[in-house]
Every structure is written in structure tokens, then in C-alpha cells.
N, C-alpha and C positions, 0 to 999 in steps of 0.2 A: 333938723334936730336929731343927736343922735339916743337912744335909750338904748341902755345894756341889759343884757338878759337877767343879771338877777334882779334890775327896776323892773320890767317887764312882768319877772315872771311875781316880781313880792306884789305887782300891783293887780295880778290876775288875783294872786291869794285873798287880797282883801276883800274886793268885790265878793268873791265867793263866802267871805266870812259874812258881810253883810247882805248877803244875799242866805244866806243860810238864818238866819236872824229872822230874817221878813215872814217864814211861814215855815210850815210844814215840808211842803214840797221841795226848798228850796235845800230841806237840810239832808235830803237824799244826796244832791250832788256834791257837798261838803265830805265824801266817807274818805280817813285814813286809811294810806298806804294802798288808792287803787293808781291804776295806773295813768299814764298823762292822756293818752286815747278816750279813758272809761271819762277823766274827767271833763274835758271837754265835751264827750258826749252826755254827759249830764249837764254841763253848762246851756248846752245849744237848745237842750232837752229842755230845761227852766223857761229857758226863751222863747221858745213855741210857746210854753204853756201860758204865760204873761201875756204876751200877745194875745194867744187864743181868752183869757179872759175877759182883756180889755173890749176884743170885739162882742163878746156875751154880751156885756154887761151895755154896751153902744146899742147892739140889735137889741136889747131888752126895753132902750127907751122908749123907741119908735114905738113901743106895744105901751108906756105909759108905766110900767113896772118901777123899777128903780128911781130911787130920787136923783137929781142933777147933780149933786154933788158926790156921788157913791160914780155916777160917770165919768166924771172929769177926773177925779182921781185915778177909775182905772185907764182912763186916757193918758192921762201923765205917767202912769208908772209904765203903761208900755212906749211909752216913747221914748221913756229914760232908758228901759232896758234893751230899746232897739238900738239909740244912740252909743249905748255903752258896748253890744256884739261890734255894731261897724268899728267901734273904736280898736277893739281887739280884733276885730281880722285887719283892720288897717294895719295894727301894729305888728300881725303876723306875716301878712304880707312885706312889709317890710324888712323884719330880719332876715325873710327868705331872700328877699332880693341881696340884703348885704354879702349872705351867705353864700350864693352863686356868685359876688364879684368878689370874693376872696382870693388871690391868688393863691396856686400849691404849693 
């Protein structure tokens, strides 16, 4: 399957819009006119932090804290947002490779 860059790059945009939506956190990596580096590195940056909640909020059960459903949820969002990075480095990985069989 082939995807071209500006599907690639409009469907990076989105996530980022929707993910800017979700919280606070999220709307730091969303800032206009930084650069493509600044933004993935807020992207990756969201992704730890997602992650890192999910697991709070897991180690918090074992202590009886949290309700089970305030769990599962942070379990589902970080799975979706771990599913969605592989997705995008898949996709990264890939253009790179297109781009090295380029002929000059």
C-alpha cells in the first residue's frame, strides 16, 4: 500500500488535532509555525506522558485507589496512543525506505 506524503503528513495533522482536544497537555504539542523536529518531539513527548499515566493509574489499583473503570480507560487510551506512534513510525519508516530506493 502505497501513501503519499501529504496523506501521511494531513493524517499526522489530525491526530495531533485530536489529540490536542483530549487535555491540556496535549495542546502544548499542537503550537503553530514550530518546526517538524519541535513537533514530533512534542508528539513522542504526549506519548510518554499517556503511557506514563496509564501505568499510574494500573499501579494505583493494586493499592485499591482508583475505580476499575477510571483503569481501563487509562489502559485503553494508552494502548490506542501506543498503537497510533507504531503506526507513525511504521509509516516513517517507510517513506524512508521509499526514499533511499529512489533512483537519481
Amino acid at each position: 500500500m502505497k501513501v503519499g506524503f501529504n496523506a501521511a503528513a494531513s493524517a499526522y495533522a489530525s491526530v495531533l488535532k485530536r489529540s490536542a482536544a483530549s487535555g491540556p497537555e496535549a495542546a502544548a504539542a499542537a503550537k503553530p509555525g514550530q518546526g517538524f523536529g519541535e513537533m514530533v518531539k512534542s508528539a513522542a513527548e504526549n506519548v510518554v506522558g499517556q503511557l506514563k499515566a496509564g501505568e499510574a493509574t494500573t499501579l494505583g489499583a493494586v493499592s485499591g485507589r482508583p475505580d476499575m473503570t477510571q483503569v481501563v480507560t487509562a489502559v485503553s487510551n494508552a494502548e490506542v496512543t501506543l498503537q497510533a506512534a507504531v503506526a507513525v513510525r511504521d509509516k516513517v519508516i517507510q517513506a524512508y525506505l521509499d526514499i533511499v530506493r529512489m533512483p537519481i
